[in-house]
N, C-alpha and C positions, 0 to 999 in steps of 0.2 A: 504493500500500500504506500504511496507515495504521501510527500507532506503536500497539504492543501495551501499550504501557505513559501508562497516563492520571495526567496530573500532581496529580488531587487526590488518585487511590485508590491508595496504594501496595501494589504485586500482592508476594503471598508466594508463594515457588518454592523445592521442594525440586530441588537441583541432583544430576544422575545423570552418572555417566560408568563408562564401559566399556573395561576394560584388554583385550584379545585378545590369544593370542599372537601369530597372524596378522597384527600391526595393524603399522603401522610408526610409527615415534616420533611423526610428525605425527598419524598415524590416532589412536592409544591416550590412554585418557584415565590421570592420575596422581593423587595428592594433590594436589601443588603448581599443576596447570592446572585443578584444580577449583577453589584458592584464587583464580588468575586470573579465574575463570567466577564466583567470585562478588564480586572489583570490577569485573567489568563490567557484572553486576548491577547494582551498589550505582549504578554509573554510569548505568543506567540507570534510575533511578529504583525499584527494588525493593529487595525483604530476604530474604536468604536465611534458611531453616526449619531446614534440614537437612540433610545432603551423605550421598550411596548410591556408592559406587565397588564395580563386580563385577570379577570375576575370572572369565574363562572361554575356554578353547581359542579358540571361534569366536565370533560374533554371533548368534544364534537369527536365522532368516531372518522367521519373523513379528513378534516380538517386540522382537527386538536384545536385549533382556539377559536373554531366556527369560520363561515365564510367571510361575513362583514367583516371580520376583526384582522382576516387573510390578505381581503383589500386595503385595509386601511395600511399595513404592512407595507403591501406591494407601492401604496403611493408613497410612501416614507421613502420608499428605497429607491423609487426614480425621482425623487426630489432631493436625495442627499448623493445620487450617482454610488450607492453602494454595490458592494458586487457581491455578498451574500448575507445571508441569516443565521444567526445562531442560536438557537433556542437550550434554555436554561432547565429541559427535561427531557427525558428518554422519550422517542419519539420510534414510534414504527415505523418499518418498510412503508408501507401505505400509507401513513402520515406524511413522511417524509415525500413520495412522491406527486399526492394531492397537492402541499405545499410551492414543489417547486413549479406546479403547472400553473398554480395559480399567482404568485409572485415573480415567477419567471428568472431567478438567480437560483445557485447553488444554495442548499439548506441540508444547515450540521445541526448535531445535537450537543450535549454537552461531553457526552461520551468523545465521541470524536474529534472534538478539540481538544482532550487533555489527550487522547493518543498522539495530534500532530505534537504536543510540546515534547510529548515522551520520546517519540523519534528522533525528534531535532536535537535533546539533548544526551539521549543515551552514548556513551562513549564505548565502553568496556563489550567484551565480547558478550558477555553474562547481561546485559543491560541491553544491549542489541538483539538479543533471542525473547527476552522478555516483550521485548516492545511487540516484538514480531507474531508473537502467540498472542496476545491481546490483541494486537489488530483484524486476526483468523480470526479467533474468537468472535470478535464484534461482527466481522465482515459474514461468517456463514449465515445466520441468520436473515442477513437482510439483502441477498442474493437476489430471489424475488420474493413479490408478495405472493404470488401463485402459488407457494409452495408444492402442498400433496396433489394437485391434480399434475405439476410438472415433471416432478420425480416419480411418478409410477412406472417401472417398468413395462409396456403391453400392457396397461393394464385397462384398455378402454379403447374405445372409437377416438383418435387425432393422437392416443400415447405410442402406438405400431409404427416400426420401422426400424431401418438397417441402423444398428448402433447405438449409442447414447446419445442423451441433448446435452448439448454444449451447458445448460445448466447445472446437469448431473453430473457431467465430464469434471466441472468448475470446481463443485461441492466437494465429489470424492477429492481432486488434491489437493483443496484446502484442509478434509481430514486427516489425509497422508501427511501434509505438511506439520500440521497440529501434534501426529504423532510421535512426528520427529524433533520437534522443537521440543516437547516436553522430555522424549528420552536424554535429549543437550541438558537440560536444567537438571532434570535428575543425576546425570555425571555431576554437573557443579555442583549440588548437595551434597554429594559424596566426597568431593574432594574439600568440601567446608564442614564435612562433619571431621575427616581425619586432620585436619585443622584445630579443629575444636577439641577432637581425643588428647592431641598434644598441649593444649595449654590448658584440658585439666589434665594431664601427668604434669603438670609442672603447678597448678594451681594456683593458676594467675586467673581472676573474677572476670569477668567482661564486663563491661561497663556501655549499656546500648542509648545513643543517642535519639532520642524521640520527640517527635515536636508537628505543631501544624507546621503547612507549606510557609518558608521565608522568613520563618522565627529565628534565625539565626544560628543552626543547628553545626554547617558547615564552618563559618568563622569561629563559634566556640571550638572545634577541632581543630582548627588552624591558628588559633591562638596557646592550645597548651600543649599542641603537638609538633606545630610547626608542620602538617600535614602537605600542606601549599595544593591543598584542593580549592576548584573557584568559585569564588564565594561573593553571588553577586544578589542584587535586588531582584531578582526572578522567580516567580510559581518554579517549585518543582526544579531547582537546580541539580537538583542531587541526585543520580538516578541510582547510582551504582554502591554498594556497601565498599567503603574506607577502613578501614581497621589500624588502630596506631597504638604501640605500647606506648603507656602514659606511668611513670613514677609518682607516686601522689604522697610519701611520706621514704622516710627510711625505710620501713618494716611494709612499704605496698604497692605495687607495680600491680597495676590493670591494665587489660584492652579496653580502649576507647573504638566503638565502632557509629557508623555514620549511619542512618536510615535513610529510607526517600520519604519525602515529607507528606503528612496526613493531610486530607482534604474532605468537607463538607460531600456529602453527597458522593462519595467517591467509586464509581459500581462495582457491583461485586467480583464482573467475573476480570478484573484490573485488580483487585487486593490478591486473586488467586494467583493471577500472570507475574506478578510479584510478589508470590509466596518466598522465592527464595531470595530474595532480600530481603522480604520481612521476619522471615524466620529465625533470624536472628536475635528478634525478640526472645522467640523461646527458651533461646539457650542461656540468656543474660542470667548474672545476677545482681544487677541493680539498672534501673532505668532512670535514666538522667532527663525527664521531661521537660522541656526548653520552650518556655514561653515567650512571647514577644508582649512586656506587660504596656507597651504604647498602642496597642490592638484594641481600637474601638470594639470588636467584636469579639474581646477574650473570652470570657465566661463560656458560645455559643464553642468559640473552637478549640478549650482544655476541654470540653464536655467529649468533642468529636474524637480525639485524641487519647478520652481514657475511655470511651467506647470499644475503641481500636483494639488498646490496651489489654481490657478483657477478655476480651475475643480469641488475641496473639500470643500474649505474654502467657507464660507457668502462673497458677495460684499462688498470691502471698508473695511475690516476687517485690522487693520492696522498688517504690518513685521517690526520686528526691526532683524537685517542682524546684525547677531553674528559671528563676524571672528576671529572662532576658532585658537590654533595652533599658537600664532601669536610669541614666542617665536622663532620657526621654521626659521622664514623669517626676510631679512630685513624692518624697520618700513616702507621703504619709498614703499615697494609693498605692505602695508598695505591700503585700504578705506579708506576714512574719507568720511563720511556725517552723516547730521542730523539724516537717522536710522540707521547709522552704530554703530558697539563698537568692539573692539579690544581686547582679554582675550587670556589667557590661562587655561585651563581648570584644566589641570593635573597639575597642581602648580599654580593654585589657583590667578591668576595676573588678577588685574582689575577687580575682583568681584563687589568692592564700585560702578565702575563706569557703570558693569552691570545693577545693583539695581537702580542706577539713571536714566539709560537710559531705563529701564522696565517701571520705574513710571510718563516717561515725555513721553513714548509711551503710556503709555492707558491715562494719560490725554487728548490726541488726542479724544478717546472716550466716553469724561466724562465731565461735563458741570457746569461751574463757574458763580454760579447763586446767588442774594441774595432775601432771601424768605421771607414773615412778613404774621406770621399768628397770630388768636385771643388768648389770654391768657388761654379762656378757652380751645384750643390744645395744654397746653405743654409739652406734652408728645412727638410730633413729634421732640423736641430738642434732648431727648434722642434719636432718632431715628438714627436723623441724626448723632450723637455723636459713633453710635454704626455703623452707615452702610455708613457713609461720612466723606468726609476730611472738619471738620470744622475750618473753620478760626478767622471768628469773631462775638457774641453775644450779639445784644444791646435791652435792655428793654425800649420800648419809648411807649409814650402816646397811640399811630396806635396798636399796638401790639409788638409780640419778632422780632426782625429781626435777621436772621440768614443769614452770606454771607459762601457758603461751595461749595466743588467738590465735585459731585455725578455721579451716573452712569443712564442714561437713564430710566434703572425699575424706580429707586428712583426717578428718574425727572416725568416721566407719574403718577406715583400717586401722586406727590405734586404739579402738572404743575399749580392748580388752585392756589396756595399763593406765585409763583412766582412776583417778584416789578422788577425786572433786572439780564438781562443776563450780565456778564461780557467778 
């Protein structure tokens, strides 16, 4: 699937969305998700004309926002010389083509605008396959609206004849292709789970970056990483998972890893095409949730975000709530709590008290124990010296005692010369 959007001609789109009452929060379009639709626009390379938000019971089943409301569109759009529509909901095959008969330009949906940004910015091989399954995805479906009467084999008076229909021909290798992109990503999973076997044999936390689209997710990485991933004012910069060892005390080295950023309404079978960047949720043991607290729209987009959240992440998995941007605001519409921390990203403020609030959140997940095992194990000191936060080491009669924070791997195989939890 090609991008719709060419980098010398910048395409002009009046932007449509459709409240219903029917519609549920996701479905319905508003003001504020029209504002959304039109930086994602701007992301992708376009300029919004002019914004139409209807108001109606139901969806017009030909139509979607009825016919009058079709015209009033189509004159908007040869009064502003626009070259298409972009509407702020899932739209059917048959919607979609009613539309464009009746307005006479191209007409996207929301869906498909956030695929062109995903193409344009995927880089990575892993980021480039994903795109590519999401677009199949999207695109089988909406082949034709004729569907079952065009795919039936002989199965009727007008479906007989030598071969297949070039519809069907279309469909099968977009499944074929489907199949094969997915066996590509299932390799990458596999070569990021023995990734992840490796640093827990070494028992180093991950530490998974998480945030709405543009909250500042990548510059906080490239601030304590020095990662020199690019980190600009864009929806959706980030397509590809980043991973950088991060130092955060003496006694604690994490992986910091980078996600592609969460969005309102974001369809589902686009969280699935990026299971395997997301999935790194899973594996985390702390998620570093990164707010942008200048977002007129906060409250709606940490809501979208720990939806996500539950959905992705392990149970119990601890968030420490990063309120990006804080330079922006005043302190006193700033958070405080125990998982909150307050930074600026892009000038670098509050780093110190980042690092400290990283490393008194995974203590949440790591267990203050004191061990005494026999002289003839002491080798397990170095162990723990290498893979734990050791505190104190006494040599007594019993055997070594060792009082350390470790992390759960480390506790199930030493659980047998535990003497006390602290």
């Amino acid at each position: 699937m090609e991008s719709n959007f060419d980098e010398k001609v910048q395409e002009r789109a009046v932007l449509v969305g459709l409240n219903a009452d029917c519609f549920t929060a996701e479905q319905t379009a508003t003001a504020e998700s029209l504002e959304e639709l039109e930086d994602l626009l701007e992301t992708a390379g376009g300029f919004c004309t002019g914004k139409v938000l209807q108001n109606r019971h139901t969806p017009d089943s030909h139509s979607f926002i009825g016919e009058g409301k079709a015209q009033e569109v189509r004159m908007l759009v040869e009064a502003t010389a626009s070259t298409m529509v972009i509407f702020d909901n899932e739209l059917s095959p048959g919607n979609i083509r009613a539309l464009e008969e009746i307005i006479g330009v191209t007409v996207l949906d929301r869906s498909a605008l956030i695929l062109d940004i995903f193409a344009q910015r995927a880089k990575t091989k892993e980021g480039r396959l994903q795109v590519e399954l999401a677009q199949y995805k999207y695109l089988l479906p909406r082949l034709s609206g004729m569907g079952v009467s065009l795919s039936r084999q002989g199965g009727g008076i007008g479906t007989r004849g030598p071969g297949e229909t070039k519809l069907e021909t279309d469909r099968r290798h977009i499944r074929e292709r489907i199949a094969r992109l997915e066996e590509e990503l299932e390799q990458v999973r596999k070569v990021r789970a023995v990734q992840r076997e490796r640093r827990m044999k070494n028992a180093i936390p991950v530490v998974a970056i998480v945030g709405y689209t543009n909250a500042g997710k990548s510059t906080l990485l490239n601030k304590l990483t020095g990662a020199g991933i690019p980190a600009n004012n864009r929806l959706f910069d980030t397509l590809d998972t980043t991973s950088r060892q991060l130092t955060v005390s003496d006694n604690l080295d994490v992986i910091l890893s980078d996600t592609v950023g969460f969005i309102a309404k974001l369809p589902h079978h686009l969280v699935n095409a990026f299971h395997a960047t997301l999935e790194e949720l899973e594996y985390a043991d702390l998620l570093l949730h990164v707010i942008d607290v200048s977002d007129p729209n906060l409250e709606e987009h940490v809501a979208v975000v720990d939806r996500l959240i539950a959905k992705l992440a392990k149970p119990d998995t601890p968030v420490l709530r990063c309120y990006n941007k804080a330079d922006l605001v005043y302190t006193e519409d700033i958070p405080v709590g125990k998982d909150c921390v307050a930074i600026s990203a892009k000038k670098g403020k509050n780093m110190d008290g980042l690092l400290k609030a990283i490393e008194e959140a995974l203590g949440h997940s790591r267990h203050h124990v004191i061990l005494r095992f026999p002289y003839a194990k002491g080798g397990i000191v170095e162990t723990l010296h290498d893979n734990a936060q050791v505190k104190k080491v006494d040599y007594t009669e019993e055997g070594i005692e060792v009082e350390a924070i470790l992390d759960a791997i480390l506790l199930g195989r030493l659980r047998e010369y535990v003497v006390k939890e602290c």
